[in-house]
C-alpha positions as a LaTeX table, in Angstrom:
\begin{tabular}{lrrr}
\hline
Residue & $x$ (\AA) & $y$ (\AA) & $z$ (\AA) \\
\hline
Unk1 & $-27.58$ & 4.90 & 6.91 \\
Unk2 & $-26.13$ & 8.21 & 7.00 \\
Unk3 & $-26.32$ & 8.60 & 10.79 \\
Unk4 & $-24.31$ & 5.06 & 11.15 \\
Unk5 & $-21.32$ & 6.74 & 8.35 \\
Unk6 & $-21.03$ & 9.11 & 10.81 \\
Unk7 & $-20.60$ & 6.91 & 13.88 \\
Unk8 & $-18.51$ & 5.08 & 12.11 \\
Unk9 & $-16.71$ & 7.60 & 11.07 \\
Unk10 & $-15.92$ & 9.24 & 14.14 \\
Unk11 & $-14.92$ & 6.05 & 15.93 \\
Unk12 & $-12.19$ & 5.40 & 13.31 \\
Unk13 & $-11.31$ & 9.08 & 13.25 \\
Unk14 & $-10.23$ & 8.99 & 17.37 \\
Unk15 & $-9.07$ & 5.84 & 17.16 \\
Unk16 & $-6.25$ & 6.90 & 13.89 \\
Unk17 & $-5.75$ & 10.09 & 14.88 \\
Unk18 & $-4.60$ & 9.27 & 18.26 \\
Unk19 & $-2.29$ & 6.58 & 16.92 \\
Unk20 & 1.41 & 7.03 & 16.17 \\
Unk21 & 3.58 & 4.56 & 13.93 \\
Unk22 & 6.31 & 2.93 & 15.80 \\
Unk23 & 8.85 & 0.83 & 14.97 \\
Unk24 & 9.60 & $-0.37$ & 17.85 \\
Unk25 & 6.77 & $-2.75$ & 18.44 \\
Unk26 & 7.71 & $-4.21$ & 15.14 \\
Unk27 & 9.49 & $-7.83$ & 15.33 \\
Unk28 & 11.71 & $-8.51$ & 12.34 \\
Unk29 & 11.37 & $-11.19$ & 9.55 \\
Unk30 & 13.46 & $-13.52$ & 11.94 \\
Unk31 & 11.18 & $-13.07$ & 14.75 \\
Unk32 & 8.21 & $-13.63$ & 12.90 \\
Unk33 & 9.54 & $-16.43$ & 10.83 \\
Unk34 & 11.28 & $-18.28$ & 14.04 \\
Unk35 & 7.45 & $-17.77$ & 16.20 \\
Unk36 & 5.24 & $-18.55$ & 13.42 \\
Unk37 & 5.00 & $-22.34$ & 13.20 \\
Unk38 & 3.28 & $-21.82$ & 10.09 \\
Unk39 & 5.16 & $-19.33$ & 7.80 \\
Unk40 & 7.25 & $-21.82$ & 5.78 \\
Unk41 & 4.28 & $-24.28$ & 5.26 \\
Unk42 & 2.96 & $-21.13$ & 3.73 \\
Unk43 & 5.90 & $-20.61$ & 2.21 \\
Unk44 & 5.83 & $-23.28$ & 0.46 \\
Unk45 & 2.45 & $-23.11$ & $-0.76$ \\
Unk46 & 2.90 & $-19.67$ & $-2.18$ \\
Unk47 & 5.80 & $-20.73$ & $-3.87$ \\
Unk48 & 3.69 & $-23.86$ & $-5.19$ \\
Unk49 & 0.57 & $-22.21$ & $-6.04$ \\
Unk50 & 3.06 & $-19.66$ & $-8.40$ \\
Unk51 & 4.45 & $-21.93$ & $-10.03$ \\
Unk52 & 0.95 & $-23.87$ & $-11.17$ \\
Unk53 & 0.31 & $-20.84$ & $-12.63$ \\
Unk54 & 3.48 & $-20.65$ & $-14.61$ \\
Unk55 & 5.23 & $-18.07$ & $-12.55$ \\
Unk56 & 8.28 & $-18.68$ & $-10.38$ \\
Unk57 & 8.82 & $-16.38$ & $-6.87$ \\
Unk58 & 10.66 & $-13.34$ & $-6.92$ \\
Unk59 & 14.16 & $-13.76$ & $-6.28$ \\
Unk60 & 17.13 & $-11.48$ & $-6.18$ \\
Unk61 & 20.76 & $-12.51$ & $-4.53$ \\
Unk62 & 20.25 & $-8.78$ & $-2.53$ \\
Unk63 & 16.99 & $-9.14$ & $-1.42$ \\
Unk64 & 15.01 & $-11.66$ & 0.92 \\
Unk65 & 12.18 & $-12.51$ & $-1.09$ \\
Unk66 & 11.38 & $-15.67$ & 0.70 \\
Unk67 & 9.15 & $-13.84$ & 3.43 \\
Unk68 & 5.38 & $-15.17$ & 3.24 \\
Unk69 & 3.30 & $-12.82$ & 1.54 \\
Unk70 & 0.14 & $-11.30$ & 3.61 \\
Unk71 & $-3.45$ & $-13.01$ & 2.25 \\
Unk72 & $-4.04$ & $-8.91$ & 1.72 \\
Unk73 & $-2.50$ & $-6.07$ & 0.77 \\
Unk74 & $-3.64$ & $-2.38$ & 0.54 \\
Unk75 & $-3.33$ & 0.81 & $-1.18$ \\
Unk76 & $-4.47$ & 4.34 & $-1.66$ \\
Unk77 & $-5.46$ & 6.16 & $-4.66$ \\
Unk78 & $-7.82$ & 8.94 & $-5.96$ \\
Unk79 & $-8.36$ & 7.00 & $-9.40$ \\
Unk80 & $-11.82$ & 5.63 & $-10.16$ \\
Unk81 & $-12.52$ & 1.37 & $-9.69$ \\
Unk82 & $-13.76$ & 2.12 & $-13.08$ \\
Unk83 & $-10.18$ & 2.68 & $-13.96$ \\
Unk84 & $-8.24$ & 0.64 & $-11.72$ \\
Unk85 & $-10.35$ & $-2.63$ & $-12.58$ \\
Unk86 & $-9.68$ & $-1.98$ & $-15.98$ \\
Unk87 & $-5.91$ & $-0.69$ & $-16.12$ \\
Unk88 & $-4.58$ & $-1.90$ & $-12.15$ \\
Unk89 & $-1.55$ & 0.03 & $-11.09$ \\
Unk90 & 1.63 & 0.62 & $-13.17$ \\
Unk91 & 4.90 & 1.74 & $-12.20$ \\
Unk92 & 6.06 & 5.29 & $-13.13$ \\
Unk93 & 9.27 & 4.15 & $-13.79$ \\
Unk94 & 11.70 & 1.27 & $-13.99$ \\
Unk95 & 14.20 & 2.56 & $-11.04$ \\
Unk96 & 15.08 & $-0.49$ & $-8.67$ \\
Unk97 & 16.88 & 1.12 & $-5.86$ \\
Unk98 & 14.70 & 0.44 & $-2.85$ \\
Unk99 & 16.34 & 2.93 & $-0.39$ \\
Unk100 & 15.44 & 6.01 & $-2.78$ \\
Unk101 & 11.37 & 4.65 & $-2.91$ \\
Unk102 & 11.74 & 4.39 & 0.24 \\
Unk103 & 12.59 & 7.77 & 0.62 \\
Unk104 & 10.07 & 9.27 & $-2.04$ \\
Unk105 & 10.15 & 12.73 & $-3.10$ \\
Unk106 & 11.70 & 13.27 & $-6.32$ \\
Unk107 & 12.79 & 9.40 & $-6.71$ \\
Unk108 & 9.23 & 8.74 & $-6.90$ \\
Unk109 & 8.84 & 9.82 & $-10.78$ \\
Unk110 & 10.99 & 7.01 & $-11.63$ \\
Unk111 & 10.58 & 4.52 & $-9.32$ \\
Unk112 & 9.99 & 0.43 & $-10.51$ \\
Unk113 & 7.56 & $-0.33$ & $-7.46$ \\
Unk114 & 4.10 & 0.00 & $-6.56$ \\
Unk115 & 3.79 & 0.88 & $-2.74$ \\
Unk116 & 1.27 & $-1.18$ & $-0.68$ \\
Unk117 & 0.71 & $-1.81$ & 3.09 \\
Unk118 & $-0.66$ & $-4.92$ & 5.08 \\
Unk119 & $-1.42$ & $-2.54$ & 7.77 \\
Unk120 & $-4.88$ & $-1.19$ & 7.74 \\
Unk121 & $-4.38$ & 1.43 & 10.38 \\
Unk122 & $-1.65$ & 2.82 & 7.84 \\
Unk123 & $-3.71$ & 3.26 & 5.34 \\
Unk124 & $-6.71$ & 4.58 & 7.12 \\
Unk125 & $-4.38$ & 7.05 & 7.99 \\
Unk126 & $-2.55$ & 8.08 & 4.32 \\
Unk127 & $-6.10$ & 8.43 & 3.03 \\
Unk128 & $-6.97$ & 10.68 & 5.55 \\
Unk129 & $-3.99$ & 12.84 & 4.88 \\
Unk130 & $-4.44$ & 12.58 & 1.20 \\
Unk131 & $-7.37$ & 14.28 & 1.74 \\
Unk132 & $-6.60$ & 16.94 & 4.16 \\
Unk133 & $-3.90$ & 17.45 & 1.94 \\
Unk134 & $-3.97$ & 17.03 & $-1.59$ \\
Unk135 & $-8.03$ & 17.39 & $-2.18$ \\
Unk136 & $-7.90$ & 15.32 & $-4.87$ \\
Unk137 & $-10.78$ & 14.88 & $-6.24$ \\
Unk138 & $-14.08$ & 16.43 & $-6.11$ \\
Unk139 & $-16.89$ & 14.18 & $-5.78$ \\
Unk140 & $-19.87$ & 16.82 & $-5.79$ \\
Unk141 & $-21.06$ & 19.67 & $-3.45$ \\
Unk142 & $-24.38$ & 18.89 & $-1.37$ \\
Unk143 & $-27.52$ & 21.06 & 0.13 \\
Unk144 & $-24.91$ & 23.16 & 1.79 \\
Unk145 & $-22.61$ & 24.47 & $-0.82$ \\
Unk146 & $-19.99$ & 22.05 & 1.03 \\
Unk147 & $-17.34$ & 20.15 & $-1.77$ \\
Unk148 & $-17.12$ & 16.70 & $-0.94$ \\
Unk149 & $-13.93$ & 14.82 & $-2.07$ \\
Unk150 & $-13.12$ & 11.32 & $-2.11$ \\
Unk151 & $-10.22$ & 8.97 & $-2.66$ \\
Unk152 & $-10.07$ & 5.05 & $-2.52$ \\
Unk153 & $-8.54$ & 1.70 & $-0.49$ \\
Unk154 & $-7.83$ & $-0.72$ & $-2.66$ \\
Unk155 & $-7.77$ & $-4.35$ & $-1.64$ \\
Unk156 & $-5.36$ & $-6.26$ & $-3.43$ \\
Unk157 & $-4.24$ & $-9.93$ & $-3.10$ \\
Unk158 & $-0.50$ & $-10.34$ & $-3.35$ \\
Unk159 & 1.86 & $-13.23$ & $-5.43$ \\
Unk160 & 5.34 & $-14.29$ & $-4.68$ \\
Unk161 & 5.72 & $-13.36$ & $-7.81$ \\
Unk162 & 6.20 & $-9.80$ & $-7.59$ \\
Unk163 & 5.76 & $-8.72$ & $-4.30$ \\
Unk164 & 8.32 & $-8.75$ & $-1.50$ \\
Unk165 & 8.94 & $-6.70$ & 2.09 \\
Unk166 & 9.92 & $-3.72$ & 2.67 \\
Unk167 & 10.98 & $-3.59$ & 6.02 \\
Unk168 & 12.70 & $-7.52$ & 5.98 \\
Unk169 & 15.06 & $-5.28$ & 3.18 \\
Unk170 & 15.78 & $-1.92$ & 4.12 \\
Unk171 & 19.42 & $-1.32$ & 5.46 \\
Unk172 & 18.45 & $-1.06$ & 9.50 \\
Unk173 & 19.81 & 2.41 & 9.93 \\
Unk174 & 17.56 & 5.44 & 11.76 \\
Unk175 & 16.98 & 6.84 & 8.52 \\
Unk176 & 14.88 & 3.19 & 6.86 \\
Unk177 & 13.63 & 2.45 & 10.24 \\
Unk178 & 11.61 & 5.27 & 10.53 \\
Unk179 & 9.34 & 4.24 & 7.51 \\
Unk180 & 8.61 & 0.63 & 9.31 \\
Unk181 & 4.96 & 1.60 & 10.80 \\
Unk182 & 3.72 & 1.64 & 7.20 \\
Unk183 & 4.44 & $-2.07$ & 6.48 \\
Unk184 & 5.06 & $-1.74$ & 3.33 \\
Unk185 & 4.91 & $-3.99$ & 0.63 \\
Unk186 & 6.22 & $-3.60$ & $-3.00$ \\
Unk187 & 5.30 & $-4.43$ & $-6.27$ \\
Unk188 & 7.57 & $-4.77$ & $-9.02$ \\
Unk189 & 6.44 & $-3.10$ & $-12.15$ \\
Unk190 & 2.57 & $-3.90$ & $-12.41$ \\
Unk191 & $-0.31$ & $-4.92$ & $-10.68$ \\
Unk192 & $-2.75$ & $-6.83$ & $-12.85$ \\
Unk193 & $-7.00$ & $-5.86$ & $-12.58$ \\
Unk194 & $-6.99$ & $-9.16$ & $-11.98$ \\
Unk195 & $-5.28$ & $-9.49$ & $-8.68$ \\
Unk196 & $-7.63$ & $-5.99$ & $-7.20$ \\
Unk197 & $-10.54$ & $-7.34$ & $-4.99$ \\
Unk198 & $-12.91$ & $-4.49$ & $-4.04$ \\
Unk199 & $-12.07$ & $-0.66$ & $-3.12$ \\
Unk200 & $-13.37$ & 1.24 & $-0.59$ \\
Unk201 & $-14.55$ & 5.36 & $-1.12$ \\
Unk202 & $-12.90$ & 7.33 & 1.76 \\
Unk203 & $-14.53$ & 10.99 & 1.66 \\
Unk204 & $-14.49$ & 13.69 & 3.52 \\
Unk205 & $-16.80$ & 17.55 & 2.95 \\
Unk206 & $-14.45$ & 20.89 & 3.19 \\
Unk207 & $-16.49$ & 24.15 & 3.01 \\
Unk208 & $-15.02$ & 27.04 & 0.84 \\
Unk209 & $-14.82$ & 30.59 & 2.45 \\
Unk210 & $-17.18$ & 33.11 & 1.02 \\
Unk211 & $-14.41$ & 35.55 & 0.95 \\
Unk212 & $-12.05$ & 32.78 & $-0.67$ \\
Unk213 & $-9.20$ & 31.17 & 0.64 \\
Unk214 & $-8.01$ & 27.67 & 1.16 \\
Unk215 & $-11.08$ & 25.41 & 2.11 \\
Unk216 & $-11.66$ & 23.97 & 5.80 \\
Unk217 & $-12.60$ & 20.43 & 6.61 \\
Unk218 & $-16.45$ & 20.49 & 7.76 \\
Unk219 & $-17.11$ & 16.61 & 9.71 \\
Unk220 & $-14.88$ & 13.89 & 10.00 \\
Unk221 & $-13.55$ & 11.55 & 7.34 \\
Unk222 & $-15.94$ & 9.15 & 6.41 \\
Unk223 & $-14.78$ & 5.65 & 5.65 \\
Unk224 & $-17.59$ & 3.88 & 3.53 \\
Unk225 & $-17.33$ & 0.27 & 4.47 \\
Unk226 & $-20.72$ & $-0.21$ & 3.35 \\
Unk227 & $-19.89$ & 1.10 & 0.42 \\
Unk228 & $-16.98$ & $-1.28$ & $-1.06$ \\
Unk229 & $-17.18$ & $-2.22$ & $-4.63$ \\
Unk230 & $-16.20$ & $-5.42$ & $-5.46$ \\
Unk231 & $-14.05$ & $-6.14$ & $-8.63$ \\
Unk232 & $-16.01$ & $-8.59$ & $-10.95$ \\
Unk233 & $-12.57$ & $-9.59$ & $-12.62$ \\
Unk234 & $-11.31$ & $-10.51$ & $-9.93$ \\
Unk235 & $-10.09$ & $-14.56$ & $-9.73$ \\
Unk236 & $-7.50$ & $-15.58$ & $-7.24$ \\
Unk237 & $-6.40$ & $-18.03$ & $-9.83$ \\
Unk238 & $-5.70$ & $-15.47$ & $-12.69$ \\
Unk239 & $-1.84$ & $-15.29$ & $-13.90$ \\
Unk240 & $-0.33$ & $-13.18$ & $-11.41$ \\
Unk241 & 2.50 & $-10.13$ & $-13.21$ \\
Unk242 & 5.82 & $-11.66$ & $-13.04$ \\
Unk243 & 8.77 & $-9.88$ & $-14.03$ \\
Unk244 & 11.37 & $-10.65$ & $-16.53$ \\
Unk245 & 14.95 & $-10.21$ & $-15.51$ \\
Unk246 & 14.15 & $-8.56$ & $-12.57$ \\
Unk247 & 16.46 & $-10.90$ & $-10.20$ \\
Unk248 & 19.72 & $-9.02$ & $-12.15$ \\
Unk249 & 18.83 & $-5.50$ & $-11.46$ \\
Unk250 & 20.51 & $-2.70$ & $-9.45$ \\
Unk251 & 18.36 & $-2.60$ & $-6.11$ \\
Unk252 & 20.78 & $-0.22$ & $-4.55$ \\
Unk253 & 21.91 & $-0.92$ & $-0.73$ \\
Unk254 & 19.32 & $-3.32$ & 1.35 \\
Unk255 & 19.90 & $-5.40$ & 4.26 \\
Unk256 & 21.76 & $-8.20$ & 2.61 \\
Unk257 & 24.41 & $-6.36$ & 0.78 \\
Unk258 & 24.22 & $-3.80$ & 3.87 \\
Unk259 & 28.04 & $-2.64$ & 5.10 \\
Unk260 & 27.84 & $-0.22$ & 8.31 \\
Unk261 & 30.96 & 1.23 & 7.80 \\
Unk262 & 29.23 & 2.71 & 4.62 \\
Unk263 & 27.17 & 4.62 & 7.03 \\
Unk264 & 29.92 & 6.59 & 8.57 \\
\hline
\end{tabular}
């Protein structure tokens, strides 16, 4: 089993860390929407399947919420299933302004929305910077006095109820464009347990210098498909989150309300 991991492991870890992000092999909503024959049956059978459930679709007169949500979404965190079946994901704030998440840094202490990607490569690749960066959490040291630390991929299933597209809102300057690779999808405010399938333990061993100092990966990152825990809470049917109100907030400049002369 171990011998596979590793395989594994270091076929993903060529293949991502050769890749770039680019968003120039990116079509837009309109392409997508005008070459898929499909996307407003599907539509229309988000926005059906929401509303059996006593939810209506995101809206917002700034934003274009009527793109057809991916079967799947992903995201990356250290935290525990343990924790994020019981709890899901929460905001850390109730900031709408897309542009600044967009951004991150400092706006991401307040910001209203949970980032998530439809892009596996992505996220393959944030967890292996998370670890090779942040070390965030020590899973246990083996044989050879090496630490191992792990984070986690969690598979989510979106609603039209509180998820919507990043890049079909972002004002299409340099600056937003940049960010397209990830394929980002947001959540507004919360993420029920309910709507989390399984996550995935990405981990990685870093050895500690005898004489001290920062520690130094030792092996590749191992992703642990095998490994995937599966949510027992988990219904497609449950009550998605919807949020209240949301469709009168401040979501700062996005495509729709986007002036160019703004820019200059």
């Amino acid at each position: 089993m171990k011998k596979n991991f590793s395989i594994f492991a270091l076929i993903l870890a060529g293949l991502f860390t050769t890749s770039t992000l680019s968003c120039s092999e990116d079509r837009t909503t309109e392409e997508m929407l005008a070459t898929d024959v499909n996307a407003g049956t599907k539509l229309n059978m988000q926005a059906r399947a929401a509303s059996n459930n006593g939810n209506l679709p995101l809206t917002h007169p700034y934003l274009r919420t009527n793109i057809p949500i991916p079967n799947l979404v992903y995201r990356v965190d250290s935290r525990s299933p343990d924790e994020i079946f019981r709890d899901g994901f929460t905001a850390r704030g109730n900031s709408y302004n897309l542009g600044n998440h967009v951004l991150g840094g400092s706006y991401m202490s307040t910001t209203g929305y949970i980032s998530t990607s439809d892009n596996m490569e992505s996220v393959l690749n944030m967890a292996s910077s998370s670890l090779n960066n942040s070390l965030q959490t020590t899973w246990g040291v083996d044989s050879y006095r090496r630490a191992q630390y792990r984070t986690w991929i969690y598979f989510i299933a979106p609603s039209p109820t509180n998820f919507f597209s990043v890049n079909a809102n972002v004002p299409p300057t340099p600056t937003f464009q940049r960010y397209a690779g990830q394929n980002e999808w947001v959540a507004v405010d919360r993420i029920y347990p309910g709507s989390i399938v399984s996550a995935m333990p990405v981990t990685r061993f870093f050895q500690s210098p005898p004489e001290g100092g920062l520690p130094t990966a030792d092996g590749p990152v191992i992703y642990g498909s095998g490994q995937q825990r599966q949510n027992p809470s988990f219904n497609r049917s449950n009550p998605p989150y919807s949020p209240v109100g949301f469709s009168s907030v401040n979501v700062g400049q996005t495509s729709v309300n986007f002036c160019g002369r703004c820019e200059k």
